[in-house]
C-alpha positions, 0 to 999 in steps of 0.5 A, spaced: 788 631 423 795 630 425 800 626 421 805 621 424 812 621 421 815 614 422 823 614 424 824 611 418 821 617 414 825 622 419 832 619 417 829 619 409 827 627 410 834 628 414 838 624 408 834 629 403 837 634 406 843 633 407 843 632 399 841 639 398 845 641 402 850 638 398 848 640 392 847 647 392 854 648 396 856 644 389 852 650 385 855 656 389 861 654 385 858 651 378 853 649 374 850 642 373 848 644 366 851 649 361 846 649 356 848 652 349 844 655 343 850 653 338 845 657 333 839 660 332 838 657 325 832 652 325 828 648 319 821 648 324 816 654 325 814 652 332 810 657 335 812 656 343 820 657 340 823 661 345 829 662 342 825 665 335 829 661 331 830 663 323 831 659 317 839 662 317 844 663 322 847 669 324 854 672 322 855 673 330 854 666 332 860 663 336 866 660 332 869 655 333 875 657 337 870 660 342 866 655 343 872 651 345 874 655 350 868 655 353 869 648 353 876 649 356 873 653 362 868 647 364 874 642 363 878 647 369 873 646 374 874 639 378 869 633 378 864 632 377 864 637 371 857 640 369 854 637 363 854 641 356 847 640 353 848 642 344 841 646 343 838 652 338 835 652 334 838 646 332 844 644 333 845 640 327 845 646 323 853 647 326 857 644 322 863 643 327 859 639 331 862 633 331 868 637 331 866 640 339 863 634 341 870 630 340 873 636 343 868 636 349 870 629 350 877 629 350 878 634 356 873 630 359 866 634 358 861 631 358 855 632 353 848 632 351 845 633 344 838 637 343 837 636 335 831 638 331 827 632 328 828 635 321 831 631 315 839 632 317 836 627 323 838 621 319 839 615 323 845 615 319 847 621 324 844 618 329 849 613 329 855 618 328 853 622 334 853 615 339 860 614 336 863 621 337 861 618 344 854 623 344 850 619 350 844 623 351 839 626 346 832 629 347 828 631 341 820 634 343 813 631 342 808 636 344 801 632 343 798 625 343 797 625 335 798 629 329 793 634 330 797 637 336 803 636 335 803 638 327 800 644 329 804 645 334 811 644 330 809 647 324 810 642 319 805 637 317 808 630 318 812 631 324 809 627 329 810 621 325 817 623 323 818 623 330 815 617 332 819 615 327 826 618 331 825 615 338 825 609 335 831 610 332 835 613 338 833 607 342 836 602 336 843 606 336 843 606 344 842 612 346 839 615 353 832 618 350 829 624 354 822 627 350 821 635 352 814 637 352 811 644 353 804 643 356 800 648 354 792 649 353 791 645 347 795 639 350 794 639 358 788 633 357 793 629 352 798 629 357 796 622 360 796 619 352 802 622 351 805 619 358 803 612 354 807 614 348 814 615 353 812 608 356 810 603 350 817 606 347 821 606 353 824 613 353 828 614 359 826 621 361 819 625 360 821 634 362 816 638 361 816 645 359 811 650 363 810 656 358 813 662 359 811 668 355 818 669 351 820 668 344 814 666 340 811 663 347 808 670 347 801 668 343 800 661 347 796 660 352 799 657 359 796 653 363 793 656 370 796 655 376 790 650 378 792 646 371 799 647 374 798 643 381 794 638 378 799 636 373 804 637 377 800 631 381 800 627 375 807 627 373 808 625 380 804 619 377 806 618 371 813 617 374 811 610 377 812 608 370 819 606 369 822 613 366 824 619 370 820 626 370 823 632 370 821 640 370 823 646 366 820 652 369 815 648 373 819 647 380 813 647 383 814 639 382 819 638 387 814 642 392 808 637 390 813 631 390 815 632 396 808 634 400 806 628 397 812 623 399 811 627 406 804 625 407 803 633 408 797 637 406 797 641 400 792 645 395 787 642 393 787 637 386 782 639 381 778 635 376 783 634 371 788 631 375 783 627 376 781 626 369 788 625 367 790 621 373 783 615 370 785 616 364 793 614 365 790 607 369 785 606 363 792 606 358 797 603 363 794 600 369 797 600 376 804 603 377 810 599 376 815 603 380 817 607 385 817 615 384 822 618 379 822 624 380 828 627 382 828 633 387 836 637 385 833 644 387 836 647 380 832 653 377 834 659 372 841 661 376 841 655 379 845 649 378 844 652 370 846 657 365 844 659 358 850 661 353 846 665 347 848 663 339 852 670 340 856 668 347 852 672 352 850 668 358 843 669 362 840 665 367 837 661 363 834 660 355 827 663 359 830 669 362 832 674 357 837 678 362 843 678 359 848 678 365 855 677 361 859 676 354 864 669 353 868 674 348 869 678 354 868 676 360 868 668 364 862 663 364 864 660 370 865 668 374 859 670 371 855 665 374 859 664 381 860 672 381 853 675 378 850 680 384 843 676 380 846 669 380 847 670 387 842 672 389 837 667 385 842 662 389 840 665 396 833 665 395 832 672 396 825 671 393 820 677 394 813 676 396 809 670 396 816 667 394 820 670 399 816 667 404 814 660 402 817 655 406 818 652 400 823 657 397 830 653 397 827 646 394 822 650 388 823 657 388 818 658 383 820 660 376 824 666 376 823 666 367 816 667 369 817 672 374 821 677 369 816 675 363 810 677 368 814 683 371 820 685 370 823 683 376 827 675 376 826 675 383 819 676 385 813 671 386 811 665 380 806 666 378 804 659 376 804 657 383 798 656 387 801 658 393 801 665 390 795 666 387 791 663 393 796 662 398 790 659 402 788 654 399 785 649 404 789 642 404 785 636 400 
């Protein structure tokens, strides 16, 4: 069957394209998110943790000092300046945040918070950081109830503890993301989980496809069937009034896309249909056009991770460490690194390399090297690397 493209849909296709263009010409010279482990110190015992967190800090972790002229570095670049994102561990464990996030402000960083949802997440702190100008936080929720989301955080009583913080970010007027790592035991969960976001009207759902890093070796990952299927379900989900994002899984831009196209794509299995009724059932027709943002960042792309100990990767999945903050330059390692480049080429091998695909997703190169020890082979999470002839629905 041939599918017709109105003029209308080749000006929106050709608007879109100029943007990318844009964006990875933007990315060629910084980042759009410099994600930094302030410390690897964590009270929870999450058993998907990429970053392996620990009771106790480590004596090698960045000072003070270090993190301020890393803050310097971003200040230099001209505007927009990428966006630092406070993570861990938990970064509530550092206690001179407050103080690098008034530092970050006063040269025109801007910064989001990614705290643990432990006891130091008072509402008390909540209101300090929304005064020190702090206006994004995202906190995670991996199960529709206790019974998952405890066994998943290791704490018992933590899915209520969390109920209990995204109301109180909301109160204090913060911008409310939640993280979700899908995963075997939550992949039927996702539409409940979905109507959880809804009823307390948090802004951004990001999704985490697992990768075998940290203490993620011993999870079960979903398929790559499981994998398109809930990407068309996010697609759904983000017609609810909150934006959908993926971490690891940029195979959602190439299932959005086909989908916004009219184009054909893999075939959907039953639980996207499952998930797809069950989302009708909690919340009924969709109320808005589809969120779902198509920035084309990836691993190496728009993003960079600064570990606790100042060595900088491609991203918190990959563990490749390309440089150090104590000796060299955050921004000359990400425009200048020979992998950081090639990422932002598309020199992809394999399945990857030749999918016409390859700029808008890319597939995860976390999971390539996870899976072979080399950033830029195929994803093996992509259907259309697994089963590259997959018949069109």
């Amino acid at each position: 069957m041939s599918i017709s493209i109105s003029d209308e849909s080749r000006v929106a296709l050709r608007a879109r394209e100029h943007r990318h263009e844009v964006l990875q010409r933007r990315f060629t010279d910084r980042p759009l998110l410099v994600f930094w482990e302030m410390t690897k110190a964590c009270d929870l015992a999450c058993f998907h943790c990429r970053a392996d967190a620990q009771h106790e800090p480590s004596p090698c972790e960045l000072s003070t000092d270090e993190g301020r002229r890393m803050i310097d570095e971003l200040a230099a670049l001209a505007s927009p300046r990428p966006i630092l994102i406070l993570t861990g561990g938990d970064c509530l464990k550092r206690p001179d945040l407050t103080e690098l996030i008034d530092y970050a402000r006063s040269v025109a960083v801007p910064v989001a918070l990614a705290p643990s949802v432990t006891p130091l997440l008072t509402p008390e702190k909540m209101r300090e950081l929304r005064e020190h100008g702090v206006k994004t936080v995202s906190i995670s929720l991996d199960g529709m109830d206790a019974t998952t989301h405890d066994a998943v955080r290791g704490v018992p009583g933590h899915f209520d503890a969390t109920m209990a913080t995204l109301g109180h970010l909301k109160q204090a007027g913060f911008t409310v993301q939640v993280n979700t790592t899908v995963m075997a035991r939550n992949v039927e969960q996702m539409a409940d989980i979905a109507r959880i976001l809804h009823v307390n009207h948090i802004d951004i759902w990001e999704v985490f496809f697992l990768i075998s890093t940290g203490r993620g070796t011993d999870v079960n990952a979903s398929t790559p069937q499981q994998n398109e299927d809930i990407c068309h379900f996010l697609v759904d989900a983000s017609q609810y009034g909150f934006t959908v994002r993926s971490v690891e899984g940029p195979f959602l831009r190439r299932v959005n896309q086909q989908r916004h196209d009219l184009a054909p794509g893999p075939a959907t299995s039953d639980l996207y249909h499952r998930l797809h009724r069950r989302l009708g059932e909690l919340l009924g027709e969709p109320t808005h056009d589809v969120c779902a943002p198509s920035a084309a960042t990836r691993d190496g792309n728009g993003i960079v991770f600064v570990g606790a100990t100042g060595d900088v990767y491609p991203s918190g999945f990959l563990p490749l460490a390309l440089g150090n903050l104590r000796d060299s330059s955050l921004v000359e390692i990400y425009r200048d690194h020979p992998l950081m480049r090639s990422i932002r080429d598309a020199a992809f091998v394999g399945a990857c390399g030749a999918c016409s695909f390859r700029q808008l997703c890319g597939g995860s190169r976390s999971r390539a090297f996870a899976v072979s020890g080399q950033p830029l082979e195929s994803d093996p999470a992509c259907i259309l690397v697994t089963t590259p002839t997959s018949p069109a629905p």
